[in-house]
C-alpha positions in Angstrom: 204.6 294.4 56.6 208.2 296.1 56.9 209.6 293.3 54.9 207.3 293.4 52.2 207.7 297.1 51.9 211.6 297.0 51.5 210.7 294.3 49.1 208.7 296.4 47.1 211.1 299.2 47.0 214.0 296.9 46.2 211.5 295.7 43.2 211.2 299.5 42.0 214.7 300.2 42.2 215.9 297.7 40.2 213.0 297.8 37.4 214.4 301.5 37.4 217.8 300.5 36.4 216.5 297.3 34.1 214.1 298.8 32.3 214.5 302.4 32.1 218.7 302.8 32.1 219.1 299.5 30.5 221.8 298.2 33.0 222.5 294.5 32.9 221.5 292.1 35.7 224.9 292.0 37.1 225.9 295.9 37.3 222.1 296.0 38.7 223.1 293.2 41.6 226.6 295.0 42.7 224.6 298.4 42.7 221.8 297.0 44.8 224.3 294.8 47.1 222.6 291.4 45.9 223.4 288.3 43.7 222.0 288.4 40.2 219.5 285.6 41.3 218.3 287.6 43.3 217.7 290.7 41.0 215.7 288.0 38.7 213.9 287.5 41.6 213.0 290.9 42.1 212.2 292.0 38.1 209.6 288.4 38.3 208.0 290.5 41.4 207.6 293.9 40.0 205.8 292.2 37.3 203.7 290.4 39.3 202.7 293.1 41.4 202.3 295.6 38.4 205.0 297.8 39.4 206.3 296.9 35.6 203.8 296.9 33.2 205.1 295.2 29.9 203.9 296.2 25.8 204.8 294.7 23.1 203.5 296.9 19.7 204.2 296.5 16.5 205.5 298.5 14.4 203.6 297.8 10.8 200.5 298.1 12.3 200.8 302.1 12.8 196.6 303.8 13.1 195.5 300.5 11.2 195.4 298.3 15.2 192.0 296.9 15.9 191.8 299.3 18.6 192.2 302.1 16.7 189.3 300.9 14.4 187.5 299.8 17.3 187.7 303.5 18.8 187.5 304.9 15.6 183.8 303.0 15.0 182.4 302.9 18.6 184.2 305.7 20.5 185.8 302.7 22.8 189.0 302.7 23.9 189.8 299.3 23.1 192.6 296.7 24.4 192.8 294.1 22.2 194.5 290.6 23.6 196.3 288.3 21.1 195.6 284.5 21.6 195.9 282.1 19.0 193.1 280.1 17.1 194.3 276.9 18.4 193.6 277.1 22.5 191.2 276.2 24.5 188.2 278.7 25.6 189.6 278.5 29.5 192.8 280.0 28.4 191.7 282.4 26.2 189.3 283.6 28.7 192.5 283.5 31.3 194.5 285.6 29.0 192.3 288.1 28.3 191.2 288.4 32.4 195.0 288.9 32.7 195.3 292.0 30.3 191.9 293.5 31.8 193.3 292.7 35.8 196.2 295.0 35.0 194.3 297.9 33.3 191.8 297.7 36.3 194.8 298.5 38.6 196.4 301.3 36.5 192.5 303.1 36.4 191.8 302.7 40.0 192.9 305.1 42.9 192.4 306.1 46.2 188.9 307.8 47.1 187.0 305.5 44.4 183.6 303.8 44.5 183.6 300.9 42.1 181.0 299.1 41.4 181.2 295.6 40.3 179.3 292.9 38.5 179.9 288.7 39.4 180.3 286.4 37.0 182.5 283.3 35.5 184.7 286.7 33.6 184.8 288.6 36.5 185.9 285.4 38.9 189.1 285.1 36.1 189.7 288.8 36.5 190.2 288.7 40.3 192.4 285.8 40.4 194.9 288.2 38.6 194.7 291.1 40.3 198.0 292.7 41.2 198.5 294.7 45.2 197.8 297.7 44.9 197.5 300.2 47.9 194.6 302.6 47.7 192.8 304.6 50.9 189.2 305.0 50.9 187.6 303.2 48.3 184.8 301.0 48.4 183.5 298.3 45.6 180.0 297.8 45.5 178.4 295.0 44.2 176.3 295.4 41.0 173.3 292.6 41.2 172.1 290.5 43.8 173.2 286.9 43.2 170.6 284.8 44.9 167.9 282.3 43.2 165.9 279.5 44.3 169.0 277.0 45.0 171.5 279.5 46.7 171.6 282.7 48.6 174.5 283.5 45.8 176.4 285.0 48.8 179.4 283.0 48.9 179.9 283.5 45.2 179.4 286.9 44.9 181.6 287.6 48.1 184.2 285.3 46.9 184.8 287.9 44.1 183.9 291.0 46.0 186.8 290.3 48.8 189.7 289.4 46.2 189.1 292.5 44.7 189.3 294.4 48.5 191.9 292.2 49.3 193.8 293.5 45.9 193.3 297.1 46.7 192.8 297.5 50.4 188.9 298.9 49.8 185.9 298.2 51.5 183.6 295.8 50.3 179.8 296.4 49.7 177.6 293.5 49.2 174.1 293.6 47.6 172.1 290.6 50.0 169.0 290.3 47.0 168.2 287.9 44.6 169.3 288.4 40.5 166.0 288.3 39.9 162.6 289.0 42.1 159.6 286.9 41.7 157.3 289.8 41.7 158.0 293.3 40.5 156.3 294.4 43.5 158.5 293.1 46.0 161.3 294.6 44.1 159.9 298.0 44.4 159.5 297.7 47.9 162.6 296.1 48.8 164.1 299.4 46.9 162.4 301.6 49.5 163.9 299.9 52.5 167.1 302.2 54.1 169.4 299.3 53.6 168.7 299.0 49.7 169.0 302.6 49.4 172.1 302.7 51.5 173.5 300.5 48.3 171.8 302.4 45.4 173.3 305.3 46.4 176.6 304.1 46.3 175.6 302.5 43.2 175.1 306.2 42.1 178.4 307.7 43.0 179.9 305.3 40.6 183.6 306.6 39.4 184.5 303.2 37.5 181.8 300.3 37.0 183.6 296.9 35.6 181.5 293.8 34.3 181.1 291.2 31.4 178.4 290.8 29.3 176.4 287.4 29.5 174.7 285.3 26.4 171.7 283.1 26.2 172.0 280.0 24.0 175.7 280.9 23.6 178.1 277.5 22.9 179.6 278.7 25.9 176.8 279.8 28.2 177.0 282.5 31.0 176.4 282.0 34.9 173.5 283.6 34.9 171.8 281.1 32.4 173.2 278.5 34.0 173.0 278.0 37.4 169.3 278.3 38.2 168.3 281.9 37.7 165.6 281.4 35.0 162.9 278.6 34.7 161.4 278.0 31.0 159.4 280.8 31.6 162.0 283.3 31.8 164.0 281.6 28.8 160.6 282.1 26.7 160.2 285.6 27.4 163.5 286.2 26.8 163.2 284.4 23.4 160.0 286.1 22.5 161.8 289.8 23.6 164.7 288.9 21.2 167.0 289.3 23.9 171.0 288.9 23.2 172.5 289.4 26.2 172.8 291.1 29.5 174.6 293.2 31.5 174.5 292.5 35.9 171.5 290.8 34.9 169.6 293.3 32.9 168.4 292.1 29.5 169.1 293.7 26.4 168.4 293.8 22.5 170.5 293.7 19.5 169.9 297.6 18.8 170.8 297.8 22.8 167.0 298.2 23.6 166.0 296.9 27.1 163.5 299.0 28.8 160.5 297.3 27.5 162.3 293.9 28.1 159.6 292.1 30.7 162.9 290.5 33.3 164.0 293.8 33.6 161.0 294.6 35.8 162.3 292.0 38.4 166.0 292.8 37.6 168.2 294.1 40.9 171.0 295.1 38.4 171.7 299.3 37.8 169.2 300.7 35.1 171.1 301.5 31.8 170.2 305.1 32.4 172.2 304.8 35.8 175.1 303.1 34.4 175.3 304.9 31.5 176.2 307.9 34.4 178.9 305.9 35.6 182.7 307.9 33.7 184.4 305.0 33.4 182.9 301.8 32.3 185.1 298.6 31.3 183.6 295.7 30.1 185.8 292.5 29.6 184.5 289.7 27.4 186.3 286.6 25.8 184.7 284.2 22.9 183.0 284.2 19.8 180.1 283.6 21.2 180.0 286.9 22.9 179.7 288.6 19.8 176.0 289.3 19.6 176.1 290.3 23.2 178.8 293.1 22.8 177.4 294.5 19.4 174.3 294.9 21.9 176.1 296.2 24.6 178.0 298.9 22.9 174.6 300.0 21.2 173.4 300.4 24.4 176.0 302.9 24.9 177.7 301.1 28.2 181.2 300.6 27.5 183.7 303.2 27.6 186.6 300.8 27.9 187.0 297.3 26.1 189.1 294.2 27.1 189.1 291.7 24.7 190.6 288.8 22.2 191.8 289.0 19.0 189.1 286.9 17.0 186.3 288.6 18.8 187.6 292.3 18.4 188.1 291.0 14.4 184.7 289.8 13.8 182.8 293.5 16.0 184.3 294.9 13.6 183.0 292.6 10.2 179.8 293.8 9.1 
């Protein structure tokens, strides 16, 4: 642990004198005692662990930015990722997982509860995830992730311990289905003492971070993929004009959802509850998203934005 310490703090030191006073690799190396491999060695690290973390802005672009028209419209602070028409939907997804992994560990401190949703965007998001030391925080999982083929468990935890792992926090699992069978057994399993024991953590949400998931997208979500809705969920969800869904609660175009029938079996937070949370980031990649996150910010759930360039163009097209 010593020796990753020391490496840490050689890291800082010489990002200091790179970045801030400009020094040259060489007058960095004979300052630090090293060889000037070894200083490239050390600038690659801070980077990696987000003790640097690197902007590039433009100039001509001055108040005119997508984000600035995104905030301007919305009231979302925006962070708009650039990726070029010609690669694939993996690596545009990757990139902008990459940019929303850093912003999670410059929001997040010690003393947190964070609450966190599971999903193909938020399983790209963890893989990037710098260290970052923090002392009692706990992330709490959003939605139960279990259906009729799986418990879920292993997925959901999968993402749950990268993102303890990242941070040093303790981990809160949500052991329910995505969706009950019956209302009923939904409202009782939310009076048991281990359900509440969750909800309430739920409720003392300081930063809530999820995607936003599509039906009958080109690219479909998890959730409409791997076995959580039979052909009777996928007609009710076409007859309640659904366009997407956040931790598995369904949602409108005009960000309507409380008369949306699946939402009486739903284990995901209630908009209302979210909507409570101060910090809310949503990360979302694709075209296809589109409809979803024109629903989602009409709902009123997204406080902070990560996203491509194509996709932040076209929010903002009427």
């Amino acid at each position: 642990m010593a020796a990753v310490d020391d490496r840490g703090a050689q890291a800082l030191a010489a990002a200091r004198l790179y970045y801030l006073q400009d020094r040259t690799m060489e007058s960095i190396a004979r300052e630090l005692r090293t060889s000037r491999s070894s200083v490239s060695r050390l600038l690659s690290y801070a980077r990696e662990q987000g003790i640097v973390d690197i902007r590039v802005t433009s100039p001509n672009e001055h108040g005119e930015t997508l984000e600035a028209r995104i905030l301007e419209r919305s009231g979302v602070r925006a962070h708009v990722v650039p990726v070029s028409a010609n690669v694939s939907e993996a690596e545009r997804l990757d990139r902008v997982a990459m940019t929303a992994a850093r912003l999670v560990a410059q929001v997040i401190e010690s003393n947190m509860v964070v609450g966190l949703a599971w999903g193909s965007t938020l399983s790209a998001v963890v893989r990037h995830l710098p260290q970052k030391e923090t002392h009692s925080t706990t992330v709490v999982q959003l939605n139960g992730a279990g259906n009729t083929l799986t418990t879920g468990v292993e997925y959901s935890s999968e993402i749950l311990q990268r993102f303890g792992e990242a941070f040093g926090s303790a981990v809160q699992q949500f052991p329910v289905p995505a969706l009950f069978d019956d209302p009923a057994t939904r409202d009782a399993m939310w009076r048991e003492r281990m359900t509440k024991r969750v909800l309430g953590l739920q409720g003392r949400m300081d930063l809530a971070i999820f995607s936003i998931g599509s039906p009958g997208a080109g690219v479909p979500s998890r959730v409409y993929v791997g076995g959580y809705l039979d052909e009777r969920d996928y007609q009710s969800l076409a007859e309640d004009r659904v366009v997407g869904d956040v931790a598995t609660v369904f949602f409108r175009a005009d960000g309507s959802w409380r008369d949306v029938r699946l939402n009486a079996r739903a284990t995901g937070p209630s908009f209302d509850r979210l909507r409570r949370v101060p910090r809310r980031l949503c990360v979302v990649a694709g075209q296809h998203k589109l409809r979803g996150l024109r629903g989602a910010l009409a709902a009123g759930l997204v406080t902070d934005l990560v996203l491509d360039e194509a996709l932040a163009a076209e929010l903002l097209e009427r």
